[in-house]
C-alpha positions in Angstrom: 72.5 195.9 -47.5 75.0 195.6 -50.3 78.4 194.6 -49.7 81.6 194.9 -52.3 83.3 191.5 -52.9 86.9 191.0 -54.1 87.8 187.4 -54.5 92.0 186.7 -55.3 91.7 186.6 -58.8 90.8 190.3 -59.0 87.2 189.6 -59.8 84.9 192.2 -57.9 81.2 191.8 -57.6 77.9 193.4 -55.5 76.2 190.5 -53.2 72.7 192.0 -51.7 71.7 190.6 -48.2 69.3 191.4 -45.6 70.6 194.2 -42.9 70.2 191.4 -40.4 72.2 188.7 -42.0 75.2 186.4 -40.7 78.6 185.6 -41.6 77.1 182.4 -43.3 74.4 184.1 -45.2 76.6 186.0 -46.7 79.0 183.1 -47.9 75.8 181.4 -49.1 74.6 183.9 -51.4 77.8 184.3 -52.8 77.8 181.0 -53.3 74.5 181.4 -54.7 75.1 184.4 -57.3 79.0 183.4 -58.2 78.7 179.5 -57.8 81.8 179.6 -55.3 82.3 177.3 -53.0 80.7 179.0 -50.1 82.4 176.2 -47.3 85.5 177.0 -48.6 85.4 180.9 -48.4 87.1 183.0 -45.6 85.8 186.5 -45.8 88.2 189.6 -44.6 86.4 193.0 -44.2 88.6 196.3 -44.9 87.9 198.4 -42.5 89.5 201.7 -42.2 92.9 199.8 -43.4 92.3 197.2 -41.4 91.6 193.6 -42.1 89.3 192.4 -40.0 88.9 187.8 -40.4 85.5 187.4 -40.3 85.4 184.0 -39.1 82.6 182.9 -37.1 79.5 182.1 -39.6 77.0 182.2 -37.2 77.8 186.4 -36.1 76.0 188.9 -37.8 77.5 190.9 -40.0 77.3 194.0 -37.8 78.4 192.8 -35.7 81.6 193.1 -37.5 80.7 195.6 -38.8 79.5 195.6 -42.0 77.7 198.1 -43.5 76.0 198.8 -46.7 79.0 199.4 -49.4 81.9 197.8 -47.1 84.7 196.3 -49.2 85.4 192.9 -48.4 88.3 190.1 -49.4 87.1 186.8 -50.7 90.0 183.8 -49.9 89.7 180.0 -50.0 90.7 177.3 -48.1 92.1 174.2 -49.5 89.8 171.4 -49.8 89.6 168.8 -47.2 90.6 164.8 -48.1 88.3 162.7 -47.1 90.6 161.0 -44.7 92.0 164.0 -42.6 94.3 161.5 -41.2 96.9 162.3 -44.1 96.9 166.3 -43.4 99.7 166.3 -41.5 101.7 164.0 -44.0 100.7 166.9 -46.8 101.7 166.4 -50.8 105.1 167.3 -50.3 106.5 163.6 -50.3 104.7 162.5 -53.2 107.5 161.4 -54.8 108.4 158.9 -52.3 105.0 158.1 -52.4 105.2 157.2 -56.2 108.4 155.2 -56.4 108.4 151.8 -56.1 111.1 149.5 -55.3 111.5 148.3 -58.8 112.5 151.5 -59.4 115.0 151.5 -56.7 116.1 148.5 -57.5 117.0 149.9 -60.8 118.6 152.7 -60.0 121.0 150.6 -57.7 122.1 148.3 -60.2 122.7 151.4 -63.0 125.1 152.9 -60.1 127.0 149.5 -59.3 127.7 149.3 -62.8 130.2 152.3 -62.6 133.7 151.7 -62.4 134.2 154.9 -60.6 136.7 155.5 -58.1 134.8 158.3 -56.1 131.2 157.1 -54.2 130.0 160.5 -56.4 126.9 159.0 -58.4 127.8 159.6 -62.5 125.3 161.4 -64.3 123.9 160.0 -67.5 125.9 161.8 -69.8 129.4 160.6 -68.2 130.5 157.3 -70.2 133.4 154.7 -68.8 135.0 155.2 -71.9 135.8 158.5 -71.8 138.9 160.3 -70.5 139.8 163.5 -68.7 141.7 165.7 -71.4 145.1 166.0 -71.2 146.3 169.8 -70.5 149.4 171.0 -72.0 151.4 173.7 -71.1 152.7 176.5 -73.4 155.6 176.8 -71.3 157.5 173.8 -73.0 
C-alpha cells in the first residue's frame, strides 16, 4: 500500500509498504527513503477529519486504519539527553545555569557603588553626576 506523508515543514511525500505492515515499518521506511529520524517520529492519520495518534509501533496499520492513499501527519519528538535525570529541570533555567559567582559578585559591587537613595537598581546609562532638570513654570 501507498500512504501520503506530510511532515511540519510542509514537505509531502509517497512511502510504499507492504499491506500487512506495522506502525514501526512504516516509521522505518520513512526513515529509510527521507533519512528522518524514524525514533523520533509520531505519526497522525487524517481520517475523515479526524486525527487519529498512531502510537503503538508494533499495531498494524489497519488496524488503524490505513489504507492505500490515507493522508498522514509526520511530527517529531524532542531528542532525549542522555541523562533523563535533567528532563524535569528542562533548558528554561539556563541562565542560572551559566552564571557564575564572579559574575554575581560583580554585579553586587557595580550596585553598591551607587549613591542612590531608592533600593531601585540604576541602569547603565544613569550617571551620579547628573541631575533631574529643573521645571519652570510659565506662570511667573
Amino acid at each position: 500500500m501507498q500512504v501520503v506523508v506530510e511532515i511540519m515543514t510542509g514537505t509531502i511525500f509517497h512511502v510504499q509498504v507492504g499491506d500487512n505492515a506495522t506502525v514501526l515499518d512504516l516509521k522505518i521506511a520513512i526513515q529509510n527513503q527521507e533519512n528522518l529520524p524514524g525514533d523520533r517520529l509520531i505519526l497522525l492519520l487524517d481520517k475523515d477529519g479526524d486525527h487519529i495518534m498512531m502510537n503503538e509501533d508494533q499495531k498494524s496499520l489497519s488496524e488503524y486504519g490505513v489504507q492505500d492513499g490515507s493522508r498522514l501527519y509526520g511530527f517529531f519528538k524532542l531528542p532525549q539527553e542522555e541523562n533523563d535525570d535533567d528532563a524535569d529541570t528542562g533548558d528554561d533555567k539556563v541562565l542560572d545555569k551559566d552564571r557564575t559567582e564572579s559574575d554575581s559578585e560583580e554585579i553586587r559591587n557595580d550596585n553598591a557603588g551607587n549613591n542612590s537613595d531608592s533600593s531601585t537598581p540604576r541602569t547603565p546609562y544613569e550617571e551620579d553626576s547628573v541631575q533631574s532638570p529643573e521645571y519652570v513654570s510659565d506662570s511667573d
